[in-house]
PDB file as gemmi writes it, atoms N, CA and C in Angstrom:
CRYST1    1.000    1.000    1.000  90.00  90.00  90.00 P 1                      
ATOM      1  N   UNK A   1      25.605   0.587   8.613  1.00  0.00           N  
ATOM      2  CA  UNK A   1      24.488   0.543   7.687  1.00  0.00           C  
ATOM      3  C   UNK A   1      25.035   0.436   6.264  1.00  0.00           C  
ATOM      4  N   UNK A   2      24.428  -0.395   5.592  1.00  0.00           N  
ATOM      5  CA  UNK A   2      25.223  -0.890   4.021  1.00  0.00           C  
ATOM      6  C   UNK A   2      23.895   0.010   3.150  1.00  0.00           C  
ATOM      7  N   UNK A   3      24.533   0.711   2.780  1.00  0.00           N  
ATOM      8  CA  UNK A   3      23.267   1.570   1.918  1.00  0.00           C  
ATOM      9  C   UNK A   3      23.697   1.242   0.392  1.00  0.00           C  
ATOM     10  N   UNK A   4      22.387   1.128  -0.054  1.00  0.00           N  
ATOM     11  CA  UNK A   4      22.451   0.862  -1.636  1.00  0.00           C  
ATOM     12  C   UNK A   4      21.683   1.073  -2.526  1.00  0.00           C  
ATOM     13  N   UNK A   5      22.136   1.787  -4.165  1.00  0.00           N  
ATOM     14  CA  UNK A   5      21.403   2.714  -4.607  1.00  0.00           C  
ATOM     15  C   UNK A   5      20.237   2.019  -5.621  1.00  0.00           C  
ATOM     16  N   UNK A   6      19.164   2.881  -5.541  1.00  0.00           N  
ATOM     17  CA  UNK A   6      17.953   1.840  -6.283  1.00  0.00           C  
ATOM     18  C   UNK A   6      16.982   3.225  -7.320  1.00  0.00           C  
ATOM     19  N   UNK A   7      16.767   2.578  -8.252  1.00  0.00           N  
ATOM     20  CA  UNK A   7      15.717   2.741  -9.215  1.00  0.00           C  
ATOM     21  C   UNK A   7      14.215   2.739  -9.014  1.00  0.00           C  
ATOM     22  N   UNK A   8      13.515   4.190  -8.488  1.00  0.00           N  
ATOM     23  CA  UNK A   8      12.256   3.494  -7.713  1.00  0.00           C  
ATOM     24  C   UNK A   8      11.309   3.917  -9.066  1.00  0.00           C  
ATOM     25  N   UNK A   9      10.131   3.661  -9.754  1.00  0.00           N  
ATOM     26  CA  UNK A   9       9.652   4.038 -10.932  1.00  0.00           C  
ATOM     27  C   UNK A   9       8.235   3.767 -10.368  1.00  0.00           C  
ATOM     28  N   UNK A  10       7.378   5.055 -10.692  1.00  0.00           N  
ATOM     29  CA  UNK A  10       6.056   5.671 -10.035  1.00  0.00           C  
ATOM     30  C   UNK A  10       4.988   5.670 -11.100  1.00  0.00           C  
ATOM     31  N   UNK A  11       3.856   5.395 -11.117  1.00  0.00           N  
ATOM     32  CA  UNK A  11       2.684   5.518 -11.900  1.00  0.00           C  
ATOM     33  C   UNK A  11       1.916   6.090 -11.438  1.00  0.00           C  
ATOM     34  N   UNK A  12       1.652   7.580 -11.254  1.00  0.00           N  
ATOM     35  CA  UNK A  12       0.513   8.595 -10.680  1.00  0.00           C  
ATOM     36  C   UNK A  12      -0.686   8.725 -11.615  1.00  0.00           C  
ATOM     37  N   UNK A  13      -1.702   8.285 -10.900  1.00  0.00           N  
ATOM     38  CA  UNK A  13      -2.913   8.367 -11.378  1.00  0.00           C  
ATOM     39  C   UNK A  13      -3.586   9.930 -10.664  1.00  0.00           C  
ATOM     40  N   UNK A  14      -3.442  10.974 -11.620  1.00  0.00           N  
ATOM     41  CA  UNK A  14      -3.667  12.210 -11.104  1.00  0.00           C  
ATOM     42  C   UNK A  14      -5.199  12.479 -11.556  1.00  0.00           C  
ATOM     43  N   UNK A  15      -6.286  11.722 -11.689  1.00  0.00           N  
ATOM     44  CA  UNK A  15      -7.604  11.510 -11.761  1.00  0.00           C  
ATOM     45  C   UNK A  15      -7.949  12.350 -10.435  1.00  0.00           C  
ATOM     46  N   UNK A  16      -8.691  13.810 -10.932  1.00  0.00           N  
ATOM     47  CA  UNK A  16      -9.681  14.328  -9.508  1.00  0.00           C  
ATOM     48  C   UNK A  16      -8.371  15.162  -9.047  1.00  0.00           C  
ATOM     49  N   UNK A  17      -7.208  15.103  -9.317  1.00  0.00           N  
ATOM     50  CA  UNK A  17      -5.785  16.269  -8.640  1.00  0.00           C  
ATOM     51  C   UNK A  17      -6.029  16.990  -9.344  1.00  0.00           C  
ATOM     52  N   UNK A  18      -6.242  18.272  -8.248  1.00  0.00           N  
ATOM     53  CA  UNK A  18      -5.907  19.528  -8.964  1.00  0.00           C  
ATOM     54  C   UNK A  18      -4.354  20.693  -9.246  1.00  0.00           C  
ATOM     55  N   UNK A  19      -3.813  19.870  -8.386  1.00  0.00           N  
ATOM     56  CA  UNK A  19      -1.905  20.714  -8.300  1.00  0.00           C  
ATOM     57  C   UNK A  19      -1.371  19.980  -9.080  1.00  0.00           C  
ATOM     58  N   UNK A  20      -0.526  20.617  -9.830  1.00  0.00           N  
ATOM     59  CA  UNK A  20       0.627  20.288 -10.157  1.00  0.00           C  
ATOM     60  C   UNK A  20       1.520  18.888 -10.123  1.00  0.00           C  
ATOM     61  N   UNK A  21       1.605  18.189 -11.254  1.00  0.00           N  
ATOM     62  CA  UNK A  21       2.286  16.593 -10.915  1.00  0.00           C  
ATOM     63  C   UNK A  21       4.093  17.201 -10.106  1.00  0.00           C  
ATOM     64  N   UNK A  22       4.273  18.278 -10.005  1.00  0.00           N  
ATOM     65  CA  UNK A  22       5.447  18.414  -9.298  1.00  0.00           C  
ATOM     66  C   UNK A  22       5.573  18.284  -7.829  1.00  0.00           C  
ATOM     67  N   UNK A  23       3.856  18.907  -7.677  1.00  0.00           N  
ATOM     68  CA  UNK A  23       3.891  18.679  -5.850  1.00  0.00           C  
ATOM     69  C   UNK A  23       3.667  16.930  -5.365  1.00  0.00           C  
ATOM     70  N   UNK A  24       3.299  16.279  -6.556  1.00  0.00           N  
ATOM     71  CA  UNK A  24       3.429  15.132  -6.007  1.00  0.00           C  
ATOM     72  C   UNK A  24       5.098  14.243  -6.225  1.00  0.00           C  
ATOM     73  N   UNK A  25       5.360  14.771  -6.900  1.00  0.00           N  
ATOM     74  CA  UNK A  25       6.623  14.667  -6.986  1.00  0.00           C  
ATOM     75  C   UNK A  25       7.904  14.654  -5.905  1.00  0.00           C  
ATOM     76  N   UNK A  26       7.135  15.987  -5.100  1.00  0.00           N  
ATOM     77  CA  UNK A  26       7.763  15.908  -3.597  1.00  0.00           C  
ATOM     78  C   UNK A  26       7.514  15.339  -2.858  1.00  0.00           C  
ATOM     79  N   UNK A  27       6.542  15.126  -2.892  1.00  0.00           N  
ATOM     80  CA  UNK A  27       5.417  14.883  -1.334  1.00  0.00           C  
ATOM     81  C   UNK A  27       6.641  12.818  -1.561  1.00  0.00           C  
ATOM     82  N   UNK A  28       7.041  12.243  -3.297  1.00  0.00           N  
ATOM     83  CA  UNK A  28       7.445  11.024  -3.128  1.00  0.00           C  
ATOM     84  C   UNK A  28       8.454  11.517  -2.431  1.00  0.00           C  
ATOM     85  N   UNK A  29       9.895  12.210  -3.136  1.00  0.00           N  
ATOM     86  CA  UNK A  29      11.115  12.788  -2.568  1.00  0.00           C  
ATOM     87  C   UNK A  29      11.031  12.631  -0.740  1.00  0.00           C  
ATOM     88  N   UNK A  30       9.688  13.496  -0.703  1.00  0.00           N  
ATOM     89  CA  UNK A  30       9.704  13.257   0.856  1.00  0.00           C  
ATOM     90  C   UNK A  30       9.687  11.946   1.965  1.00  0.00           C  
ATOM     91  N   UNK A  31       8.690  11.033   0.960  1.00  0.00           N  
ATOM     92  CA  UNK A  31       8.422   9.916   1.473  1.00  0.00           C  
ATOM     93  C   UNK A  31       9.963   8.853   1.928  1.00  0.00           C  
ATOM     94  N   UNK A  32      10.379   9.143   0.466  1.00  0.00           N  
ATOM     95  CA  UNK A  32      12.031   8.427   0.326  1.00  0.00           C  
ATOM     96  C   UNK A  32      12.564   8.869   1.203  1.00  0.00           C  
ATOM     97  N   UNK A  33      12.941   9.919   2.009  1.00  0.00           N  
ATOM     98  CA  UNK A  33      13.474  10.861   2.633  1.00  0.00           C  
ATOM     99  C   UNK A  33      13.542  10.868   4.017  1.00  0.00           C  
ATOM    100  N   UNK A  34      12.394  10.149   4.572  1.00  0.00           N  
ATOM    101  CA  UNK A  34      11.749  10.013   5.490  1.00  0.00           C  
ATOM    102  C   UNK A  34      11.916   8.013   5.668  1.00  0.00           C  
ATOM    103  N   UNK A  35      12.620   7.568   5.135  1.00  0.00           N  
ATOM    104  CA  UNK A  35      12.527   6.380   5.697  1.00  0.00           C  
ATOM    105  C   UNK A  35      14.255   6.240   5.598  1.00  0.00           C  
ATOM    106  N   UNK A  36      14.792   7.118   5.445  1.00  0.00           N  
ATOM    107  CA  UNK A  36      16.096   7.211   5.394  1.00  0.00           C  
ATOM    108  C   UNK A  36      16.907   7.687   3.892  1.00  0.00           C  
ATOM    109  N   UNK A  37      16.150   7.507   3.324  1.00  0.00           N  
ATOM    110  CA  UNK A  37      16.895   7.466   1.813  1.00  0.00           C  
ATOM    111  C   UNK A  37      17.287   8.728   1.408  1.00  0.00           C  
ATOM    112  N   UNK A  38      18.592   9.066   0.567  1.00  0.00           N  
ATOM    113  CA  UNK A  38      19.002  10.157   0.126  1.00  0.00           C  
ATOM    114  C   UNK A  38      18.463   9.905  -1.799  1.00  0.00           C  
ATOM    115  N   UNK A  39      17.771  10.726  -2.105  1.00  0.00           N  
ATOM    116  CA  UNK A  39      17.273  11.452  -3.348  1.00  0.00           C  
ATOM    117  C   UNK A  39      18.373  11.749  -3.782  1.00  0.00           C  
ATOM    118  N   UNK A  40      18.744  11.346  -5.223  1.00  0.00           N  
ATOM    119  CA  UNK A  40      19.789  11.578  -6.145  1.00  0.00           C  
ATOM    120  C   UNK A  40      19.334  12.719  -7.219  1.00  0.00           C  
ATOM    121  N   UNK A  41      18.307  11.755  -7.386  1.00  0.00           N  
ATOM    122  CA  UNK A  41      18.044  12.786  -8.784  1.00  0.00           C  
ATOM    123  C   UNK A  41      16.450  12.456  -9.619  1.00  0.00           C  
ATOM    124  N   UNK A  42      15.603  12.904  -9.444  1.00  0.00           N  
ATOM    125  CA  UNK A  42      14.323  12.858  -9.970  1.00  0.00           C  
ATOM    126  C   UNK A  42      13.244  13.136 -11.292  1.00  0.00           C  
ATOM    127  N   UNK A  43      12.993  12.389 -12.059  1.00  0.00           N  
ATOM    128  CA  UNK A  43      12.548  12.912 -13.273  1.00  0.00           C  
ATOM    129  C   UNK A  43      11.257  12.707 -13.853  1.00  0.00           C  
ATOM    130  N   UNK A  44      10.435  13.395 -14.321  1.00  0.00           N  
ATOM    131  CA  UNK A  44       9.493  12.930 -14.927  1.00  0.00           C  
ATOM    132  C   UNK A  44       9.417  12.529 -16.073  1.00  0.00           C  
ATOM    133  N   UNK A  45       8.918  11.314 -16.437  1.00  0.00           N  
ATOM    134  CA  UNK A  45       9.210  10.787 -18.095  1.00  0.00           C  
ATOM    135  C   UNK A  45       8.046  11.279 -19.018  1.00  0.00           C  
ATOM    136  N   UNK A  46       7.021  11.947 -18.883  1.00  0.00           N  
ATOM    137  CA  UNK A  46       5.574  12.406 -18.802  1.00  0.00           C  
ATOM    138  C   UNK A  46       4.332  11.006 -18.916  1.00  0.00           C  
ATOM    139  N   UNK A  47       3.703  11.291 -19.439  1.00  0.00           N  
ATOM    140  CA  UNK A  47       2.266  10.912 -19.655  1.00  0.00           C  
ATOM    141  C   UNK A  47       2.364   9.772 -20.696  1.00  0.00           C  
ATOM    142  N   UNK A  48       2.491   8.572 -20.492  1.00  0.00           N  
ATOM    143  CA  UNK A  48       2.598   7.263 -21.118  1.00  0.00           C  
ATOM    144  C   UNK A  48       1.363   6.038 -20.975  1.00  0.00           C  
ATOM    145  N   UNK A  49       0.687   5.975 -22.217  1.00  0.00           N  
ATOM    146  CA  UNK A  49      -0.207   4.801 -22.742  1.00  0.00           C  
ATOM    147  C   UNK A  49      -0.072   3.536 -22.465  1.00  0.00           C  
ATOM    148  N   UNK A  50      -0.964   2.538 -21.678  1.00  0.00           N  
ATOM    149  CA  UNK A  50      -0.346   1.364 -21.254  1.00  0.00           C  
ATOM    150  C   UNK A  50      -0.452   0.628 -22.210  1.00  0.00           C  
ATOM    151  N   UNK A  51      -0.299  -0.474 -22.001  1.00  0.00           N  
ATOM    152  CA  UNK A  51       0.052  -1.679 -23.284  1.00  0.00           C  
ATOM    153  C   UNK A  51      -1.223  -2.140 -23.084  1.00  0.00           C  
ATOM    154  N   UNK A  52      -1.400  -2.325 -21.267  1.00  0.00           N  
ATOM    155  CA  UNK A  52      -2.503  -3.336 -21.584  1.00  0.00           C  
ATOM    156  C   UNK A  52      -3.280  -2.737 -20.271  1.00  0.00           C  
ATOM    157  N   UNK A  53      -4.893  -2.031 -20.715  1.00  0.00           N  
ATOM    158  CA  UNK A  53      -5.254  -1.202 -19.941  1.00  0.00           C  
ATOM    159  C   UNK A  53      -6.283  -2.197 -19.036  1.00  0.00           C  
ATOM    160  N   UNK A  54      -5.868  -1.802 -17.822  1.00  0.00           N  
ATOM    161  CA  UNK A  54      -6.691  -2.835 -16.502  1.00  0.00           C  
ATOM    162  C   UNK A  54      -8.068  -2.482 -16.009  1.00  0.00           C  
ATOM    163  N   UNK A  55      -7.874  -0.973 -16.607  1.00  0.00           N  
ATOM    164  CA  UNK A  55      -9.393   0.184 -16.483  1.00  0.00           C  
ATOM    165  C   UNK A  55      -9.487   0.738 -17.029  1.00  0.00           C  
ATOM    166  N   UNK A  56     -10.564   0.735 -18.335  1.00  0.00           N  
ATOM    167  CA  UNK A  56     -10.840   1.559 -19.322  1.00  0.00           C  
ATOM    168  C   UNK A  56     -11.281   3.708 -18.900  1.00  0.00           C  
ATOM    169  N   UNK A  57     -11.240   3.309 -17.538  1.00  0.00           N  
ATOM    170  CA  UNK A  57     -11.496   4.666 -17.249  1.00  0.00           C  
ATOM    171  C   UNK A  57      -9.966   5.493 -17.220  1.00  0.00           C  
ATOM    172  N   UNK A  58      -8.801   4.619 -17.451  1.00  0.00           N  
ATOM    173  CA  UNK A  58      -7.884   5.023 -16.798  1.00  0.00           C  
ATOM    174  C   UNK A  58      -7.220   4.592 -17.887  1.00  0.00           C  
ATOM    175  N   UNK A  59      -6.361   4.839 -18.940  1.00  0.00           N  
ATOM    176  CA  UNK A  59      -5.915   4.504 -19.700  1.00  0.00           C  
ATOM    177  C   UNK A  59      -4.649   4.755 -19.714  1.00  0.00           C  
ATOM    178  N   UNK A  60      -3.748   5.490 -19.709  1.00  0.00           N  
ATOM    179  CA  UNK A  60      -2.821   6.128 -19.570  1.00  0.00           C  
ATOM    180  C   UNK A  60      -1.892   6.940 -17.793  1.00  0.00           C  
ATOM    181  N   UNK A  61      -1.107   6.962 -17.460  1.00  0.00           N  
ATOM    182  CA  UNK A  61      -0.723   7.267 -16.583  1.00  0.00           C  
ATOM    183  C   UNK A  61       0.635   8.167 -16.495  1.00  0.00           C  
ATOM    184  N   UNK A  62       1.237   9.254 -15.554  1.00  0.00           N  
ATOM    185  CA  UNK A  62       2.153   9.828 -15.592  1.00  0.00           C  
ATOM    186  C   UNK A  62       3.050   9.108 -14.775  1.00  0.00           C  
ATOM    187  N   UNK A  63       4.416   9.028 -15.452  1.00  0.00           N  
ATOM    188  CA  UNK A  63       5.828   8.165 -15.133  1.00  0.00           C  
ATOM    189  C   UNK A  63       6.717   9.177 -14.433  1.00  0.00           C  
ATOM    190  N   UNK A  64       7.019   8.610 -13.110  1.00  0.00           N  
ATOM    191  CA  UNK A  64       8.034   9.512 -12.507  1.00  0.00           C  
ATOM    192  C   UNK A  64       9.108   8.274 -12.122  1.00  0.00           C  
ATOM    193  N   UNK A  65      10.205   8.707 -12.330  1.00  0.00           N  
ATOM    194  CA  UNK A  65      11.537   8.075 -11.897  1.00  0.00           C  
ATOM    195  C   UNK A  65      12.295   9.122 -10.806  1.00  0.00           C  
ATOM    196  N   UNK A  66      12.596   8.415  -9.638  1.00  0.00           N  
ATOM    197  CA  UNK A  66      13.578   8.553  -8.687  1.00  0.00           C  
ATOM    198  C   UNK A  66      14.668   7.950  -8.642  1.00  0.00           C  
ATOM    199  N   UNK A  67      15.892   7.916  -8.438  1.00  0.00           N  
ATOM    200  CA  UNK A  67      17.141   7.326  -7.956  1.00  0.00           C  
ATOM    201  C   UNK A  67      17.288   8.066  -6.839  1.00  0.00           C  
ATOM    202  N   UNK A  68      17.478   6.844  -6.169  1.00  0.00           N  
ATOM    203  CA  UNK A  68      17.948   7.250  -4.762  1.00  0.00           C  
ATOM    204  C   UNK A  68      18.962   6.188  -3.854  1.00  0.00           C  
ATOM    205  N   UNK A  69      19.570   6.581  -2.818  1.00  0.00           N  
ATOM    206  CA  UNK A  69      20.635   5.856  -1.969  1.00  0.00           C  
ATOM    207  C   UNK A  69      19.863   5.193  -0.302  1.00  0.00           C  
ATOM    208  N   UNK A  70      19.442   4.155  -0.133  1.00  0.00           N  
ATOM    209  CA  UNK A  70      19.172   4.080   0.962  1.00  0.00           C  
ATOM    210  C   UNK A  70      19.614   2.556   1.654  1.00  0.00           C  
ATOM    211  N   UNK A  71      19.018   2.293   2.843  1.00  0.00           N  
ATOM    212  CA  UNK A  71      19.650   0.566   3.446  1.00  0.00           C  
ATOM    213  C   UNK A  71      18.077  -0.196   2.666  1.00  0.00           C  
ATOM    214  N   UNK A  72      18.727  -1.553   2.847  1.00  0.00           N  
ATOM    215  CA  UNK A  72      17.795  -2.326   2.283  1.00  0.00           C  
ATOM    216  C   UNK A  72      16.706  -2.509   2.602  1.00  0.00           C  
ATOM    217  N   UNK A  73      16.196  -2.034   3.798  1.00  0.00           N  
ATOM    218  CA  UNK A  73      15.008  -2.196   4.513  1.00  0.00           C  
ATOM    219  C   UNK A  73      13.835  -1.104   3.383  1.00  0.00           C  
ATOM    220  N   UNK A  74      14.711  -0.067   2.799  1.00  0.00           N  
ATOM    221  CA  UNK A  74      14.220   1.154   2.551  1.00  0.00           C  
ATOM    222  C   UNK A  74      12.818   0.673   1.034  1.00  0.00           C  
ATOM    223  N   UNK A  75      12.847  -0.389   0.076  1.00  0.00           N  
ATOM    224  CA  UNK A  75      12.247  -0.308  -0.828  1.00  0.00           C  
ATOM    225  C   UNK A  75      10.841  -0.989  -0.092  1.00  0.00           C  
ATOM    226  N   UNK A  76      10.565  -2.022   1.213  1.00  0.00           N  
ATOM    227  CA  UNK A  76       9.496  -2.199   1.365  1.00  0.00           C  
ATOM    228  C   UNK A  76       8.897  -1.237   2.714  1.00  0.00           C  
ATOM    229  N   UNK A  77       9.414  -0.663   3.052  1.00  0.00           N  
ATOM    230  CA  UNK A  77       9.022   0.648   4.354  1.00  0.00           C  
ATOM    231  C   UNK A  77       8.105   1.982   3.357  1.00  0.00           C  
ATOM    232  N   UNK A  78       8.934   1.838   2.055  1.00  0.00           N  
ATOM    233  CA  UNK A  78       8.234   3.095   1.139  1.00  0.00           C  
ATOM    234  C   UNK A  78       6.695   2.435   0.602  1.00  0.00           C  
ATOM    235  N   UNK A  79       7.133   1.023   0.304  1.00  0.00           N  
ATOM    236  CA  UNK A  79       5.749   0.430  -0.413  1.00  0.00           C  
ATOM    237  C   UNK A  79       4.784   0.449   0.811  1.00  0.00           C  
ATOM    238  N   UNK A  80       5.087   0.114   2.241  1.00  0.00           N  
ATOM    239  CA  UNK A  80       3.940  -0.059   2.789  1.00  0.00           C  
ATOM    240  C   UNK A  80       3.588   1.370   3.292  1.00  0.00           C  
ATOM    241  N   UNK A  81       4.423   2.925   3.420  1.00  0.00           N  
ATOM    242  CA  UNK A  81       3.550   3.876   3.320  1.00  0.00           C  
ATOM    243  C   UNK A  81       2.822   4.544   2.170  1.00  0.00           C  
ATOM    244  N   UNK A  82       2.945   3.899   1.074  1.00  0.00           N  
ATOM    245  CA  UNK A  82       2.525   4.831  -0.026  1.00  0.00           C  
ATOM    246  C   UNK A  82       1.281   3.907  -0.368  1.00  0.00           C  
ATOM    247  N   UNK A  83       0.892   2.533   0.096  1.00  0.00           N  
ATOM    248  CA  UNK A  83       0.013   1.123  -0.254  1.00  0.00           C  
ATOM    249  C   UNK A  83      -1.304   1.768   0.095  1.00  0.00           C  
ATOM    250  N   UNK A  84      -1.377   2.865   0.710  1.00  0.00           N  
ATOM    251  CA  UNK A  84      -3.191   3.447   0.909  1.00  0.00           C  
ATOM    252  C   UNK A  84      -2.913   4.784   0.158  1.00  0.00           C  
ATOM    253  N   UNK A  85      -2.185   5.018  -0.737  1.00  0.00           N  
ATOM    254  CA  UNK A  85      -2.223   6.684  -1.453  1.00  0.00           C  
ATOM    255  C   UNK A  85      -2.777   6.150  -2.775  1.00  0.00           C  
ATOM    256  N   UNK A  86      -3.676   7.045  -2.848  1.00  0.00           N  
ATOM    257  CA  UNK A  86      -5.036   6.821  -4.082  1.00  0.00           C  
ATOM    258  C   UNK A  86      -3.543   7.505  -5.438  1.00  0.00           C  
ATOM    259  N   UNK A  87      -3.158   8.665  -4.902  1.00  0.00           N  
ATOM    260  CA  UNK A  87      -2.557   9.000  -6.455  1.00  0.00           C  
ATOM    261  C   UNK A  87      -1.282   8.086  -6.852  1.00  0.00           C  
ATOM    262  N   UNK A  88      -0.647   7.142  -6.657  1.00  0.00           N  
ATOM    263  CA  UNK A  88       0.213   6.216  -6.963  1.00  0.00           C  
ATOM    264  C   UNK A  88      -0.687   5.134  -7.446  1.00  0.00           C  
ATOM    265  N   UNK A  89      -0.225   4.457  -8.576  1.00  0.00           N  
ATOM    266  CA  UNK A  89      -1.143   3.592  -8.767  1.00  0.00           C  
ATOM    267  C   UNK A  89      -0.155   2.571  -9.182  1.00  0.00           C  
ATOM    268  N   UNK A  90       0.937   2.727  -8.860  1.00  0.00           N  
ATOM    269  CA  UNK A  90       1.828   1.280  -9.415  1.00  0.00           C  
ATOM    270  C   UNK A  90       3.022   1.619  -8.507  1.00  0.00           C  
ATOM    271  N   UNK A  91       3.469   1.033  -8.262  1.00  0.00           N  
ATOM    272  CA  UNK A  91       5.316   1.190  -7.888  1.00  0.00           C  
ATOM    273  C   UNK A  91       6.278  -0.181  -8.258  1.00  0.00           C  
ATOM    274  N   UNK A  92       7.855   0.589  -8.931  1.00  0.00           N  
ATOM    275  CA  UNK A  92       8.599  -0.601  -8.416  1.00  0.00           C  
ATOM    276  C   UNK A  92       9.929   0.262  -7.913  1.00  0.00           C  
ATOM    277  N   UNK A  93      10.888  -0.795  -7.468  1.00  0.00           N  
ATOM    278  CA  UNK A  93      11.515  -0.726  -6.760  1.00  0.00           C  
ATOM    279  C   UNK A  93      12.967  -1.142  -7.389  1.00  0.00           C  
ATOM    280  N   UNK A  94      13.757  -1.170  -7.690  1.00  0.00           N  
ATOM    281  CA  UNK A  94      14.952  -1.938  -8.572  1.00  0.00           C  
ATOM    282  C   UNK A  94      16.221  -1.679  -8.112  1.00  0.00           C  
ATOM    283  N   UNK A  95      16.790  -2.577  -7.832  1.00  0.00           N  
ATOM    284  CA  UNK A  95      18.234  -2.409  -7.517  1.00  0.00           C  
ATOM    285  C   UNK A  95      19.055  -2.038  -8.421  1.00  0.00           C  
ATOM    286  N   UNK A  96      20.054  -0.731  -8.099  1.00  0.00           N  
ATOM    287  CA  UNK A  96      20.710  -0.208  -9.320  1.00  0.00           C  
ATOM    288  C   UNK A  96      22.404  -0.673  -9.429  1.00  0.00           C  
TER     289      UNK A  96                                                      
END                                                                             
């Protein structure tokens, strides 16, 4: 298995959440975790204004960055379990 390390960068729309942006924080860790990937190191960048807002109800969003180590299969296995979770509202994926 050729594992290789990637830049995954999160846009949580915590609209209607009542816990903590940390428990969602895990619940990603876990997701990564669970399709093989080893979690390096996780951060929140906080609460950032978009440039160009797609929903005036929604203006702004919280930025979480992951680095993590996994095989290549690993950046679209995460997109298609996280593609029905209401609190993610963006993902990418980047090769590091």
């Amino acid at each position: 298995m050729n594992s290789k390390k990637y830049n995954a960068t999160f846009i949580l729309d915590t609209r209607g959440y009542e816990e903590p942006v940390e428990t969602l924080i895990e619940k990603l860790k876990g997701v990564i975790e669970s399709v093989g990937g080893k979690v390096e190191s996780a951060e929140n960048l906080g609460q950032k204004n978009f440039a160009r807002v797609p929903n005036r109800k929604f203006p702004s969003g919280i930025f979480v960055s992951i680095k993590y180590e996994g095989d290549a299969a690993s950046p679209a296995q995460i997109t298609e379990k996280l593609r029905l979770d209401k609190t993610v509202n963006r993902l990418m994926i980047q090769s590091a």
